[in-house]
C-alpha positions as CSV (number, residue, x, y, z in Angstrom):
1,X,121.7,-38.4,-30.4
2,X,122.9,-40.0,-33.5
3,X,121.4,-43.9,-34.9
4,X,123.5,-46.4,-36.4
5,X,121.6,-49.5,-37.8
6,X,123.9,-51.8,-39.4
7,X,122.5,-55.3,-40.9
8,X,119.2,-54.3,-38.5
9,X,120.9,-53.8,-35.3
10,X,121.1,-50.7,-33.9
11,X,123.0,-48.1,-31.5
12,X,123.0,-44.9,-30.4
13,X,125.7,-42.7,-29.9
14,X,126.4,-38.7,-29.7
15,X,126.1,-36.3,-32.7
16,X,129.7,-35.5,-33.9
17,X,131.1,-39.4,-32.4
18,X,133.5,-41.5,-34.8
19,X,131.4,-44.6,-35.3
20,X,133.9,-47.0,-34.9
21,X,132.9,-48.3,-31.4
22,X,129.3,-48.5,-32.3
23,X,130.1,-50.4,-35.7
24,X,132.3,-53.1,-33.5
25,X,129.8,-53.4,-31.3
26,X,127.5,-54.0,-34.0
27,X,129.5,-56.5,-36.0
28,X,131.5,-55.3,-38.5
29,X,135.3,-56.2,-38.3
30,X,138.0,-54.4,-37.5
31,X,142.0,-54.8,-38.7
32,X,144.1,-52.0,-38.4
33,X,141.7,-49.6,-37.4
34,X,143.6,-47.1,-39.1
35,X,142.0,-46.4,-42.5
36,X,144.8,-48.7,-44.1
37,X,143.5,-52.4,-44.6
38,X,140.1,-52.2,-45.7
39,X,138.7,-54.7,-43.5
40,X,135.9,-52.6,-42.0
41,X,134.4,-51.1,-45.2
42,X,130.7,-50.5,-44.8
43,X,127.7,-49.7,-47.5
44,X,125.7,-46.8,-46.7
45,X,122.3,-47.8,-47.9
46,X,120.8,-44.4,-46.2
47,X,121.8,-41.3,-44.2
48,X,125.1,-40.9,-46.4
49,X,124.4,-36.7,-45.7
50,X,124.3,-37.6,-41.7
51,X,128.0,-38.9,-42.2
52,X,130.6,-36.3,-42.5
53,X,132.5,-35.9,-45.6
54,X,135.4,-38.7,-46.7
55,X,138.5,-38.2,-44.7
56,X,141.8,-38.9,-46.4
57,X,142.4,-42.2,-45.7
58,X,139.2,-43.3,-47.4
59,X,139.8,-40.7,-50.5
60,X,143.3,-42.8,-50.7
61,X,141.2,-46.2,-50.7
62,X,139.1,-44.8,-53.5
63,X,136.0,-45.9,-52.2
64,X,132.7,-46.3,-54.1
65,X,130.1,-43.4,-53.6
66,X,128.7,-45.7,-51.0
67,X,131.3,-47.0,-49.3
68,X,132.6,-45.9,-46.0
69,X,135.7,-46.8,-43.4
70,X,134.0,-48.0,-40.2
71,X,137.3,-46.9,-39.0
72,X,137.2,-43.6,-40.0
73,X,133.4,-42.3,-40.4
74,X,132.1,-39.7,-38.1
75,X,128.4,-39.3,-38.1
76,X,127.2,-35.9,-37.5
77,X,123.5,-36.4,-36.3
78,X,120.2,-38.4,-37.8
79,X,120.3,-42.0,-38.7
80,X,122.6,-43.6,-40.9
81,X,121.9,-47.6,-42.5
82,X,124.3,-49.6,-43.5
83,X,125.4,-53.3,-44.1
84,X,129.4,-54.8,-44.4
């Protein structure tokens, strides 16, 4: 099982699972949920590695190093931190 903390609240959810649910449920907002808007951009503040790599849509957004679509993140296993 994978961790998501955002802003100090947590969830669980399987290894290889798109975080979007887990980041709703956790407070960050949500537009398109399509990787077009922006609205769910997170900061990884730690486990960056646990997340699997950029997709396109957030290589079009040109994201900071840090930075992360809600939206579009998969997390591959281990805990990942984060704030919006």
């Amino acid at each position: 099982m994978a961790k998501l903390v955002i802003d100090g609240q947590e969830a669980e959810l399987p290894d290889g699972a798109a975080i979007m649910d887990s980041a709703e449920t956790l407070g960050v907002p949500f537009g398109c949920q399509a990787g077009q808007c922006a609205t769910c951009v997170i900061i990884v503040e730690e486990g960056m590695e646990n997340l699997a790599p950029k997709n396109a849509a957030e290589e079009d957004m040109g994201l900071r190093d840090n930075e992360r679509l809600a939206c579009q993140a998969t997390i591959r296993s281990g805990t990942v931190k984060a704030t919006w």
